[in-house]
C-alpha distance (Angstrom), angle and dihedral (degrees) to the residues before:
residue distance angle dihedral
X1 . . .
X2 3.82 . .
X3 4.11 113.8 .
X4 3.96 104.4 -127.9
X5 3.80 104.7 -106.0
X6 4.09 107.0 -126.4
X7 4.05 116.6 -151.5
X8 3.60 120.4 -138.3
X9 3.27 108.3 53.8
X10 3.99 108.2 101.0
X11 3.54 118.1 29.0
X12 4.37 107.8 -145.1
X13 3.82 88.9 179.4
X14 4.31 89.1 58.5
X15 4.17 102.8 150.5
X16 4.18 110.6 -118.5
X17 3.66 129.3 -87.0
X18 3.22 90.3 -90.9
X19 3.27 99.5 59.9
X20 3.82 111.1 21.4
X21 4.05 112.2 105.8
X22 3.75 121.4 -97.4
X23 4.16 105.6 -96.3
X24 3.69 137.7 165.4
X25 4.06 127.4 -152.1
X26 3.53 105.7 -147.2
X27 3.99 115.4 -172.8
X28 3.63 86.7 -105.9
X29 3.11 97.1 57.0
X30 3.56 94.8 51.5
X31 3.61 94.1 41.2
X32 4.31 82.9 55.1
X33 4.38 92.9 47.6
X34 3.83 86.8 51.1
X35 3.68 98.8 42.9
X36 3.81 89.4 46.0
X37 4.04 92.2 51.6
X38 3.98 89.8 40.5
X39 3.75 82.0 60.0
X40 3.95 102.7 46.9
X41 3.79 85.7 42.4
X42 3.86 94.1 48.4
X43 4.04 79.0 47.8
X44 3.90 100.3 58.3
X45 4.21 89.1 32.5
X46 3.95 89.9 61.4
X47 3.64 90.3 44.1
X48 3.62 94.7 52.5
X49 3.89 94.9 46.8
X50 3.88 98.1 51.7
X51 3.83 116.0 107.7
X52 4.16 90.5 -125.5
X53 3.83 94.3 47.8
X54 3.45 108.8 133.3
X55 3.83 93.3 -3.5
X56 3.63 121.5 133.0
X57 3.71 118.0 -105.3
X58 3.66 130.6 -168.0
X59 4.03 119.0 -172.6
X60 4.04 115.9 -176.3
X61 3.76 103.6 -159.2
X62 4.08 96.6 24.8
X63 3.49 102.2 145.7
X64 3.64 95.1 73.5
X65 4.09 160.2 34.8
X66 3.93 104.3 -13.2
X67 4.13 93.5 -13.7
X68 3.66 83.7 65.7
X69 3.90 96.5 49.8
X70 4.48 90.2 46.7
X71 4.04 82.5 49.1
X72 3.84 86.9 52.8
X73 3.82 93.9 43.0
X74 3.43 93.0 42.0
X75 4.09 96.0 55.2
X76 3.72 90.1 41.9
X77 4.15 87.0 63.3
X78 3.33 87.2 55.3
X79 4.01 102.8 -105.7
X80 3.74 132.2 145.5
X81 3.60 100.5 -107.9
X82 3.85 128.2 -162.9
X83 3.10 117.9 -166.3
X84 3.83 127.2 -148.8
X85 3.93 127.7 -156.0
X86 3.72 144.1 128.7
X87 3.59 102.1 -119.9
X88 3.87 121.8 66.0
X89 3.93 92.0 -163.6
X90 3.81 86.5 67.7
X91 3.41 103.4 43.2
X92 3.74 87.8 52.9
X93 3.42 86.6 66.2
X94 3.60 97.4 46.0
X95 3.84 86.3 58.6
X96 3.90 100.2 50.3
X97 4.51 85.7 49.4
X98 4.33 83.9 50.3
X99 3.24 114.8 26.3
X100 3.92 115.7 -153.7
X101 3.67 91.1 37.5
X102 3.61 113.0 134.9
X103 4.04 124.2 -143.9
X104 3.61 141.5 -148.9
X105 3.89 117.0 -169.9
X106 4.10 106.2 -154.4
X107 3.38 145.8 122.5
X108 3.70 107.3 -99.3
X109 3.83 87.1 -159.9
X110 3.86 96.3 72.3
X111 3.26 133.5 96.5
X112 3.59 103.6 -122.8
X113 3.87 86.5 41.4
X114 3.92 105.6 100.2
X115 3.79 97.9 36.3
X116 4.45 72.3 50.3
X117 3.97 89.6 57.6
X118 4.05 99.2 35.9
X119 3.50 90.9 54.0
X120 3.88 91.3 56.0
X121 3.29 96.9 49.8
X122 3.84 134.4 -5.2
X123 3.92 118.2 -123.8
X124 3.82 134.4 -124.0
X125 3.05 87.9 157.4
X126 3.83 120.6 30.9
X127 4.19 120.5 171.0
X128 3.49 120.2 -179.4
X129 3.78 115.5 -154.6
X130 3.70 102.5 144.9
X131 3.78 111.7 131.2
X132 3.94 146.4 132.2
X133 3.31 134.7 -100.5
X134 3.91 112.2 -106.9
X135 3.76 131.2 -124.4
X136 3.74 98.2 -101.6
X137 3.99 91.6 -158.1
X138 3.96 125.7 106.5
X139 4.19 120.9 -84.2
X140 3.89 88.1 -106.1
X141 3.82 89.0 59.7
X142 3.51 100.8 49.2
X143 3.98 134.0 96.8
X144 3.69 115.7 -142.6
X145 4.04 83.5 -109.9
X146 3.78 93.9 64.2
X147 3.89 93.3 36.6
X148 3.49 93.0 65.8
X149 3.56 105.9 37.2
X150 3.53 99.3 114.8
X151 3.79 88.4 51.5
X152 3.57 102.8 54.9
X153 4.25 82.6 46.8
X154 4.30 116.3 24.8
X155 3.49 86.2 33.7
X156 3.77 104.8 35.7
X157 3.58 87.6 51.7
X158 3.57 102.4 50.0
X159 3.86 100.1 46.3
X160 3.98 87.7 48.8
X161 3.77 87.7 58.2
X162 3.31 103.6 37.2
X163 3.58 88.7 49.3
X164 3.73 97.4 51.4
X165 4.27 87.9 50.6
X166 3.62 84.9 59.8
X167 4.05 92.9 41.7
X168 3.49 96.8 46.8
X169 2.69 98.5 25.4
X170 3.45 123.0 -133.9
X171 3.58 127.4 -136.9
X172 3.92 129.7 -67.3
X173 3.95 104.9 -93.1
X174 4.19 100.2 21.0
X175 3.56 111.3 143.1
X176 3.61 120.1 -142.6
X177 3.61 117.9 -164.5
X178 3.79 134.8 -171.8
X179 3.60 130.6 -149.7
X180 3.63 108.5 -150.5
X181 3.70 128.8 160.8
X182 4.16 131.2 -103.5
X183 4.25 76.8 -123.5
X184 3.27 82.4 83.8
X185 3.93 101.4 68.1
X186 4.02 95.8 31.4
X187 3.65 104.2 30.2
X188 3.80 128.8 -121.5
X189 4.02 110.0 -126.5
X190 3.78 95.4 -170.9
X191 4.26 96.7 48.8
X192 4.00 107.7 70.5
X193 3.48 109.8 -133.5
X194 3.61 93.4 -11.9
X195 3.59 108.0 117.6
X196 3.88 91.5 41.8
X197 3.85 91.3 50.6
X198 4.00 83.7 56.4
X199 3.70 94.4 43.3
X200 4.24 89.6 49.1
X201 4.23 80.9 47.4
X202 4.08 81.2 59.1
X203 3.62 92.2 55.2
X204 3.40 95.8 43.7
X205 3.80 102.6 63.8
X206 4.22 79.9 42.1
X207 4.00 91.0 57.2
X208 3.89 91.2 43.3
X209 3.42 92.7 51.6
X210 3.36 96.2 52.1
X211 3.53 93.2 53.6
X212 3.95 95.5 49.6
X213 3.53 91.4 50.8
X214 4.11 87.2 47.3
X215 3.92 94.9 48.8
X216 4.15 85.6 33.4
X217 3.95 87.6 -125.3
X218 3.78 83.7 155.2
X219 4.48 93.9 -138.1
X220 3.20 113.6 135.7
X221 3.85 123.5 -139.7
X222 4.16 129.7 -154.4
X223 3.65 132.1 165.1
X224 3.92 111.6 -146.6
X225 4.13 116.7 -165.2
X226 3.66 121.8 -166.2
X227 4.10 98.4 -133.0
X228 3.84 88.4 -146.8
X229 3.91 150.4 48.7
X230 4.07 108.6 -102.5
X231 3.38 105.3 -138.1
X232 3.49 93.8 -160.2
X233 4.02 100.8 59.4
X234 3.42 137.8 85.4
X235 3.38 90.7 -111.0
X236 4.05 100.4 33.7
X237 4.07 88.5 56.3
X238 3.95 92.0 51.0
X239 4.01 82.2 57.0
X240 3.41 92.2 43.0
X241 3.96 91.3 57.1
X242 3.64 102.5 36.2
X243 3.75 91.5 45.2
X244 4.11 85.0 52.1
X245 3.43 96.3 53.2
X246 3.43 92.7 46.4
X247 3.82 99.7 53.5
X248 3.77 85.5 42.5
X249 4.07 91.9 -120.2
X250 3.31 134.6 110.6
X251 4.27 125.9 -87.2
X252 3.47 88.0 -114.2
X253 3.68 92.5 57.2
X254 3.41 96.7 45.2
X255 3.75 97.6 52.8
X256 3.86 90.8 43.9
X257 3.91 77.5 65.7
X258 3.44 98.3 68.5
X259 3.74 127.6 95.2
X260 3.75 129.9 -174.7
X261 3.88 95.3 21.6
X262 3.71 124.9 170.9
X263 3.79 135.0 -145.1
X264 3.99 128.1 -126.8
X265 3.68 80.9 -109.4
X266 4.06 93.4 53.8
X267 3.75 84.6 61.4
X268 3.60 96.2 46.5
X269 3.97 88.6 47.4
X270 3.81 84.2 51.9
X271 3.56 101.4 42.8
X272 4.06 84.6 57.6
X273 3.51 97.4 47.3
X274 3.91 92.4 54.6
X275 3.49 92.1 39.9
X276 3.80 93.9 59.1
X277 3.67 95.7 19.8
X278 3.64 106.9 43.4
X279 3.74 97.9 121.1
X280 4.20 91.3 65.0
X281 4.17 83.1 63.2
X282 3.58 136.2 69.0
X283 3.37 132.5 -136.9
X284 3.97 122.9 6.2
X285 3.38 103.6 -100.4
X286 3.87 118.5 93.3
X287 3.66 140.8 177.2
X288 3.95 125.5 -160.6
X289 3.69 121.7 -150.7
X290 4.32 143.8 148.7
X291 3.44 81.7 -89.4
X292 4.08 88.4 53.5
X293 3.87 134.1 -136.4
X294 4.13 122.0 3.3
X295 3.70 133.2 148.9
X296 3.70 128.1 -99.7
């Protein structure tokens, strides 16, 4: 394997004697020019030798909570990352934090949407995390309209794109992951139809992988649930609160509760490990907590 070449080092256009300014190496000054260079070489090295470098990656629901943290993994490996949300004020942001990112503004619940995102950029990689925020109220409280939220979106969204990998289809060897919800294995009371949108999510990636393996597509299909609320989402705080103010204590309280917890960037650890990984773990359905990876 080639070593990447790094410019700057030797200057072939240095000005005469005569001309050049006075200067003085001192050995810790060297020492400082070679550490620096170590470092930016180390930099490109590690990109180069990551399984996802130069891979295409497609995130639905990027600009946020635990779609935001994958995006950020994701870039670091040194992938070309597009990044899917609805709102182009956010994904301008996402942009100026990585640089080289490129964006698609849609609504991944429309019809035309992932025909929309495959024809900007092709997957390897494709990890669907797009989703609404539930109702966080009891059953009793509920209109059928705020029930099913998170069916006509989470769900919606991830049997449109599943079912266009297996129309297309996509190529041999693209991953397709899911982000569902540990909701969907113990139930969320307070959320609607939540934790059944994140269960149906589950069987989802189950059905389409059962079909690629049938037509011998060659995609491969997981469902990965965060075991925990995060606290420090969007999404994670609205738990938080609702869950408070149910149980009549305080946030604090509440979150002081919780063992095992994982971080936006545990998921995006996860969803890379899997992703590159996936032949070290059976079955397709995943969950993610402080304790790390285990099946369903």
């Amino acid at each position: 394997m080639n070593l990447p070449v790094v410019s700057g080092l030797i200057d072939n256009s240095a000005p005469s004697v005569e001309t050049a300014p006075a200067f003085v190496l001192t050995g810790a000054s060297v020492a400082a020019s070679f550490a620096a260079t170590g470092a930016r070489c180390r930099s490109i090295w590690s990109k180069s030798m990551t399984p996802l470098a130069s891979k295409n990656v497609v995130i639905i629901g990027a600009s946020r909570g635990v779609g935001r943290a994958i995006a950020r993994r994701m870039a670091a490996e040194g992938a070309h990352v597009l990044a899917v949300g609805r709102s182009p004020t956010s994904l301008e942001l996402l942009t100026r934090e990585l640089p080289g990112t490129k964006t698609l503004a849609v609504d991944a619940t429309a019809e035309t949407a992932p025909a929309s995102v495959f024809a900007a950029q092709r997957p390897d990689l494709l990890v669907l995390c797009g989703g609404a925020i539930p109702p966080g109220r009891s059953i009793h409280e509920l209109t059928w309209e705020e029930f099913a939220v998170n069916w006509e979106t989470d769900v919606r969204i991830s049997f449109m794109f599943c079912r266009e990998a297996l129309r297309l289809p996509l190529s041999s060897g693209t991953v397709v992951i899911l982000i569902s919800s540990g909701a969907a294995l113990g139930g969320s009371p307070i959320s609607g139809g939540y934790a059944g949108a994140k269960r149906t999510q589950m069987f989802i990636a189950n059905y389409a992988q059962k079909e690629s393996d049938r037509l011998e597509l060659g995609l491969r299909f997981l469902a990965l649930a965060p075991a925990r609320i995060m606290p420090d989402t969007e999404l994670g705080r609205f738990a938080v609160e609702s869950y408070a103010r149910y149980l009549g204590i305080s946030p604090a309280e509440f979150v002081a509760g919780m063992n095992s917890r994982q971080t936006p960037e545990d998921v995006a650890n996860a969803t890379a490990e899997l992703a590159t990984h996936f032949a070290d773990y059976s079955g397709s359905i995943f969950t993610i907590s402080g304790e790390g990876i285990a099946p369903a």
